[in-house]
C-alpha positions as CSV (number, residue, x, y, z in Angstrom):
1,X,94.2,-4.6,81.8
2,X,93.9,-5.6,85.4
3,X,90.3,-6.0,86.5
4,X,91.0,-7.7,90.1
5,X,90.9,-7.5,92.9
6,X,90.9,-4.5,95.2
7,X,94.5,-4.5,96.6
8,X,95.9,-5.8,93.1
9,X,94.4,-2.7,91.4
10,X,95.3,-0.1,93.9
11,X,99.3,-1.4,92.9
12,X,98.1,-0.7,89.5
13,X,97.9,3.1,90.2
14,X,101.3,4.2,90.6
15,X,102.0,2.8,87.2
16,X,99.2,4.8,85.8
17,X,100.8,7.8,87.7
18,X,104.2,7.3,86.1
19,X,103.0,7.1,82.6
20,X,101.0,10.1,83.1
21,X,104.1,11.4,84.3
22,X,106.4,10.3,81.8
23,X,104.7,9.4,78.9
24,X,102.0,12.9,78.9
25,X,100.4,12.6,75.4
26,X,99.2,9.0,75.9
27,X,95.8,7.9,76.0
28,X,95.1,5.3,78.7
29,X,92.3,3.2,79.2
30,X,91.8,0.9,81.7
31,X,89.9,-2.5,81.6
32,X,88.5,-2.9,85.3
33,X,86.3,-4.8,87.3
34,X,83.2,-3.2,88.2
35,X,83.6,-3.2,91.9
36,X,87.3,-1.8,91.5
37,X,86.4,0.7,89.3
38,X,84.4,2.3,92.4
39,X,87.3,2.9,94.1
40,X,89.8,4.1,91.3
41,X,87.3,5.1,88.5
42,X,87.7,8.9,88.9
43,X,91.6,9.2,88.3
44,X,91.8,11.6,86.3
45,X,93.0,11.2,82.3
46,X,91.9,7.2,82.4
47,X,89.0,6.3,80.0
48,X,87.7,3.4,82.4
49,X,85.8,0.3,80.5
50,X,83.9,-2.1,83.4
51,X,84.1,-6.0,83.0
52,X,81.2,-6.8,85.2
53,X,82.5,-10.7,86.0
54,X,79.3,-11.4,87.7
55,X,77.2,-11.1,84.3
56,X,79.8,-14.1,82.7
57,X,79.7,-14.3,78.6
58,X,77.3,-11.5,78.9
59,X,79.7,-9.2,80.6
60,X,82.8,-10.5,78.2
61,X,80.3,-9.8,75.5
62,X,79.8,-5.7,76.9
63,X,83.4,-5.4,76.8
64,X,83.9,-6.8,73.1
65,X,80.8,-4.2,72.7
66,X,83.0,-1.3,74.1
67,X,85.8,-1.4,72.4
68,X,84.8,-2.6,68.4
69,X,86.3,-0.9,66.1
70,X,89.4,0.6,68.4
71,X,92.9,-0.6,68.3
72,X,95.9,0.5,70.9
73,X,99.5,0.3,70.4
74,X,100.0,-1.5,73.5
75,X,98.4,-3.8,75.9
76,X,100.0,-3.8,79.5
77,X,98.3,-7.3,79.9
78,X,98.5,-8.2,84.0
79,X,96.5,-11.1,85.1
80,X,97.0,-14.3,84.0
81,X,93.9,-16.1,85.3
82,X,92.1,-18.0,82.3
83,X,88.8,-15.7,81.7
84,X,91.0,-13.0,81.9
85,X,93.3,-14.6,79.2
86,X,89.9,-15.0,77.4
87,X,88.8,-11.3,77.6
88,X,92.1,-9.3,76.3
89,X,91.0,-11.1,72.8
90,X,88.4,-7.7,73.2
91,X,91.9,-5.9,73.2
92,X,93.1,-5.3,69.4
93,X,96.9,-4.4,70.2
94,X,100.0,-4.5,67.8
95,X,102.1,-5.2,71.5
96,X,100.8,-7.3,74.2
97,X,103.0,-7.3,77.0
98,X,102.4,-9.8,79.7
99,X,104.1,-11.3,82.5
100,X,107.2,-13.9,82.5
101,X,107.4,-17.7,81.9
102,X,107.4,-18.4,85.9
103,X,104.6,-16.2,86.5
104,X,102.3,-17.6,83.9
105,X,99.7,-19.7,83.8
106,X,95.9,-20.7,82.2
107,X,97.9,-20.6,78.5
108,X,98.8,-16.9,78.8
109,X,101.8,-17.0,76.6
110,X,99.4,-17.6,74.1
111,X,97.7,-14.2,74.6
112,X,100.5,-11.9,74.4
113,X,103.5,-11.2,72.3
114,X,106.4,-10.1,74.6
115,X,106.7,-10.4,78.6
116,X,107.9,-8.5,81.2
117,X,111.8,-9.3,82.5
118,X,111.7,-12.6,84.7
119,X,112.1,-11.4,88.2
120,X,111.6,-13.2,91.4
121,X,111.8,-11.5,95.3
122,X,109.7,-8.8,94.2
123,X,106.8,-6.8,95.8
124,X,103.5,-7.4,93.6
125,X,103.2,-4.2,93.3
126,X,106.9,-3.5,91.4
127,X,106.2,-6.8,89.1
128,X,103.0,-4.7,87.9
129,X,106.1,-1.3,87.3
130,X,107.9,-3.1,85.3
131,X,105.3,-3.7,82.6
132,X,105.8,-0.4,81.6
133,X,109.7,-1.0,80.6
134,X,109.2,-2.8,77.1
135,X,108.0,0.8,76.4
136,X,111.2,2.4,77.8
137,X,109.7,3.7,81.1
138,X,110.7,2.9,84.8
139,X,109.1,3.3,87.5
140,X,111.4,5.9,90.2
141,X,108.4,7.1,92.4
142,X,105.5,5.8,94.1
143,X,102.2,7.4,94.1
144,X,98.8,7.2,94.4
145,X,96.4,10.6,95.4
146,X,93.5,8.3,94.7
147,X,90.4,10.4,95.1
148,X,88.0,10.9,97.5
149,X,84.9,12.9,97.2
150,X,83.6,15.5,99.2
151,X,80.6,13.7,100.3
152,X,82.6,10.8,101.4
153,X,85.2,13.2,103.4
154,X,81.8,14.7,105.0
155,X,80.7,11.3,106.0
156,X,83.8,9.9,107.9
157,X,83.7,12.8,109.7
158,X,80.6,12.5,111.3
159,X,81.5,9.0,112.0
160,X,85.0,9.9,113.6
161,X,84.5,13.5,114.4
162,X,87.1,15.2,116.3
163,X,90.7,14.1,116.4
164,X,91.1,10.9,119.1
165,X,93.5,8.5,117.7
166,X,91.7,5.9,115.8
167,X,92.0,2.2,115.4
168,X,90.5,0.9,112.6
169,X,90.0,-3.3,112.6
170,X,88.9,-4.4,108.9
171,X,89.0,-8.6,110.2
172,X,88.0,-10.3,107.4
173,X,89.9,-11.1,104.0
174,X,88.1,-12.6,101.3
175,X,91.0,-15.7,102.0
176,X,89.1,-16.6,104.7
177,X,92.2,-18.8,106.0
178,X,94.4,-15.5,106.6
179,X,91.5,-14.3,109.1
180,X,92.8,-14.0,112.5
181,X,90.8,-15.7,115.4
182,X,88.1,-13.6,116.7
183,X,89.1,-14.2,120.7
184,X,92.9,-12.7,119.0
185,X,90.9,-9.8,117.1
186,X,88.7,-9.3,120.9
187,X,92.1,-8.6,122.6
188,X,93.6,-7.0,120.9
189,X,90.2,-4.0,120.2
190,X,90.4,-4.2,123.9
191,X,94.2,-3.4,124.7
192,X,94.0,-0.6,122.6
193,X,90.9,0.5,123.9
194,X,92.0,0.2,127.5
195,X,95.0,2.9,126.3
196,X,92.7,5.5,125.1
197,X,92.0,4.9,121.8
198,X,88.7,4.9,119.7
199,X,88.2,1.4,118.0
200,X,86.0,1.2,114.8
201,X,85.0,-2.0,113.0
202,X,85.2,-2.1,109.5
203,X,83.7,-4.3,106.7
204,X,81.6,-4.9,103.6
205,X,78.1,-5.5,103.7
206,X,78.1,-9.8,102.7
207,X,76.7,-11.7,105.4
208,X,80.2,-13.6,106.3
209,X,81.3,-10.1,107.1
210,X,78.4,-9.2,109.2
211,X,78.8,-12.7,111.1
212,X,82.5,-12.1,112.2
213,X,81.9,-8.9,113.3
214,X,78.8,-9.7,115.6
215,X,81.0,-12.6,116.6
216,X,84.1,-10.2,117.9
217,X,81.5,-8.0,119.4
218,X,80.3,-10.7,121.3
219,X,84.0,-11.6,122.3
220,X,85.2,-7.8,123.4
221,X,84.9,-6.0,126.9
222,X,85.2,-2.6,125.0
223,X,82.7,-2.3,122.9
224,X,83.9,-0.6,119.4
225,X,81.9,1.4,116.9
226,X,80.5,-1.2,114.2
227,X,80.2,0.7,110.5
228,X,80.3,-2.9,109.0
229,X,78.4,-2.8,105.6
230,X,78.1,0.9,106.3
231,X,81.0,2.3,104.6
232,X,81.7,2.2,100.5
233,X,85.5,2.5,99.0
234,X,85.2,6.3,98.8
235,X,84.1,5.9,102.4
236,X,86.6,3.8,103.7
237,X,89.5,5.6,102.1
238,X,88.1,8.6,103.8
239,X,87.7,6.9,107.4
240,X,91.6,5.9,106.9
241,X,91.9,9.7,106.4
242,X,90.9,10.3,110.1
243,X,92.6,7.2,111.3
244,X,96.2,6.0,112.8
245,X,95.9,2.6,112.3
246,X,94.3,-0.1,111.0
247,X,94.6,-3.8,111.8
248,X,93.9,-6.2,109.0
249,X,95.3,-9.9,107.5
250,X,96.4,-9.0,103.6
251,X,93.8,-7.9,102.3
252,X,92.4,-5.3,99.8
253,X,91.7,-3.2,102.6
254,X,95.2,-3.3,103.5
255,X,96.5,-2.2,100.5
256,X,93.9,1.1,100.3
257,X,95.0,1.9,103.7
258,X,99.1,2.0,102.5
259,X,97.5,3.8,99.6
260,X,96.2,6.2,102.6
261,X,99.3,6.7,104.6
262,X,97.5,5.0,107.3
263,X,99.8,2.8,109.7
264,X,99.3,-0.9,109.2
265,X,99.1,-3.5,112.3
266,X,99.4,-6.1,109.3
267,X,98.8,-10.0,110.1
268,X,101.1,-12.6,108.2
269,X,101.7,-15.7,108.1
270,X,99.5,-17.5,105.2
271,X,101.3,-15.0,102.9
272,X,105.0,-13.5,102.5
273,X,104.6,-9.5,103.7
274,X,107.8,-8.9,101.4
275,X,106.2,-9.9,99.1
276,X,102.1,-8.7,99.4
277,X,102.3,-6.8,102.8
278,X,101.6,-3.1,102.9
279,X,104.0,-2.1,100.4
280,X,105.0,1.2,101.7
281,X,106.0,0.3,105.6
282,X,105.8,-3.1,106.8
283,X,107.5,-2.0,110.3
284,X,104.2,-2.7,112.1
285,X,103.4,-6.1,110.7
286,X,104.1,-9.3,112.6
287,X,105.3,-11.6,110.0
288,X,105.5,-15.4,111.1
289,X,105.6,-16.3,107.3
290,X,109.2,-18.6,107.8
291,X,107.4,-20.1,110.9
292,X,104.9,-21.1,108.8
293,X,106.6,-22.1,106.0
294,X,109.0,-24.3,108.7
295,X,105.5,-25.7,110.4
296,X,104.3,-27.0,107.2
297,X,106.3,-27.6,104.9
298,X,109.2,-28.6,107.0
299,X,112.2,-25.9,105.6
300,X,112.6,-22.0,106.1
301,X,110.7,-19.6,103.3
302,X,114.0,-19.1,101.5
303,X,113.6,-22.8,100.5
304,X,110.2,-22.6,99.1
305,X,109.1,-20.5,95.8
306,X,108.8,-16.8,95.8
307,X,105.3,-16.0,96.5
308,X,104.2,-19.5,97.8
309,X,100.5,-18.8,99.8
310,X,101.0,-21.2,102.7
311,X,96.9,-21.1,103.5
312,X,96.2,-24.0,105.5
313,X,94.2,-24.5,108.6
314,X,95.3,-23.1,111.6
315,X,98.0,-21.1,109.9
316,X,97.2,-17.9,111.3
317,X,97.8,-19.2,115.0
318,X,101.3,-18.3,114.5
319,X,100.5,-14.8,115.2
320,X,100.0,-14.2,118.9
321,X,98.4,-11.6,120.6
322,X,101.3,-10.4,122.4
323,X,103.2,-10.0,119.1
324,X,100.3,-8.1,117.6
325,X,100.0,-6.0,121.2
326,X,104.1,-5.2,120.7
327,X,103.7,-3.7,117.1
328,X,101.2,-1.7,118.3
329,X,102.7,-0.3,120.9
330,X,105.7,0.3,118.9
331,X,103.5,2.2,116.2
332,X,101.8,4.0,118.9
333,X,105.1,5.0,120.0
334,X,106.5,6.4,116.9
335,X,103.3,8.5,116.2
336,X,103.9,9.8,119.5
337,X,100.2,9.4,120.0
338,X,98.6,10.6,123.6
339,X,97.0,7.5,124.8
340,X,96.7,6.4,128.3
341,X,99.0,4.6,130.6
């Protein structure tokens, strides 16, 4: 059971991987949001069941609906938020695995019956592995193959035909505090435009997302392509296909593009990249997370807990365009990619 959000679930999949792997005759089902279950809903060998959390008590009601009747020897229970809490009671389990003392909270000891090993310094995505050890499984490899249609494939292509080395800026993260500052975003679309790559804007279709994007047109010399509110999940992952990079805060978009292989120009300081950056490469990030920590809190990150968002006004300053410009070019540089001088 993880139903949330984008990036959280696409960490979900290499554990689904890894008991397909390991673990061959079990049926899994998966308990998912309704918008992540557009994105990882066709993995093959998963009986998917949608909690649509917009519908409230009627959509908790659906998934009691779903699964009456059924029981499962195990529950891998991973969020901890208190309507989640509420909807693994739909969940008739004999084991109900859920996460450690320090990592609970909303009374979630009182929905499970054994808990993952207490852990701290860990990626997000290898605190989600390790629910599969009560069962006597590890996690050794890392994989995701998250499928894209044809139609979606067909798509990005005529978007980003050819093969010119592709930016792709996804600017917004639904933490609005994490966002980068449009003039920042502005030089940074036109540096790389300026060296001969094609720059595409990328975003969902709410009107917050539409209004930062016109707002960094508004702010660039170089104009970029604008597919904001254009694209779906299956769309995106396939524009990533055709891209280099992408620059993002941490994000769910992030997290699909690490899933991609695609190079992340990852922002960070409202949140530890160690800890939810791309998990795969974090070379490219700029991480002023220990500047921010020391700005407002007064001592380094090693002094404050493990996983500690530090999402306060202003935060995101840290990052400067020069920093941004450097891992750029460094990234450019190791993909030996022909831009201009």
């Amino acid at each position: 059971m993880r139903t949330s959000a984008i990036g959280d679930v696409t960490h979900v999949v290499p554990l689904i991987r890894t008991l397909q792997a390991q673990a061959p005759g079990t049926a899994l089902t998966w308990l998912v949001g309704k918008l992540e279950r557009k994105l990882v809903g066709d993995l093959p060998g998963v009986e998917f069941i949608t909690f649509d959390k917009g519908k409230g008590r009627e959509g908790m009601r659906e998934v009691r609906q779903a699964l009456a009747g059924r029981r499962f020897d195990a529950l891998l229970h991973m969020q901890v938020a208190l309507r989640s809490n509420l909807l693994s009671l739909a969940v008739k389990a004999d084991r109900r695995i859920g996460y450690d003392h320090a990592r609970s909270k909303d009374l979630h000891g009182l929905f499970v019956n054994e808990r993952i090993a207490a852990r701290t310094g860990e990626h997000v995505l290898d605190a989600m592995a390790s629910f599969i050890e009560p069962l006597g499984l590890k996690q050794t490899e890392v994989r995701w193959d998250i499928p894209v249609p044809d139609d979606a494939h067909a798509w990005a292509a005529e978007q980003l035909p050819g093969d010119t080395p592709t930016l792709l800026v996804s600017p917004m993260s639904s933490h609005t505090v994490r966002n980068w500052r449009v003039d920042r975003y502005a030089a940074l679309i036109d540096h790389a435009a300026a060296r001969g790559m094609r720059v595409a804007l990328v975003g969902g279709p709410s009107p917050a997302e539409r209004e930062l994007a016109d707002q960094i047109l508004a702010a660039v010399t170089h104009t970029p392509m604008d597919l904001t509110g254009k694209d779906t999940l299956k769309r995106f992952m396939a524009l990533l296909g055709r891209s280099s990079m992408i620059l993002t805060p941490d994000s769910g978009p992030m997290h699909m593009a690490n899933a991609a292989g695609t190079k992340v120009l990852g922002l960070h300081a409202a949140s530890n990249p160690h800890r939810s950056g791309p998990y795969s490469d974090r070379r490219w990030c700029v991480d002023r997370y220990d500047a921010a920590s020391r700005k407002f809190f007064g001592k380094p990150a090693s002094e404050i807990p493990w996983g500690t968002k530090i999402e306060k006004e202003g935060v995101m300053d840290l990052v400067e365009v020069p920093d941004m410009i450097g891992r750029f070019e460094a990234c450019a540089d190791f993909l030996k990619l022909p831009l201009r001088a």
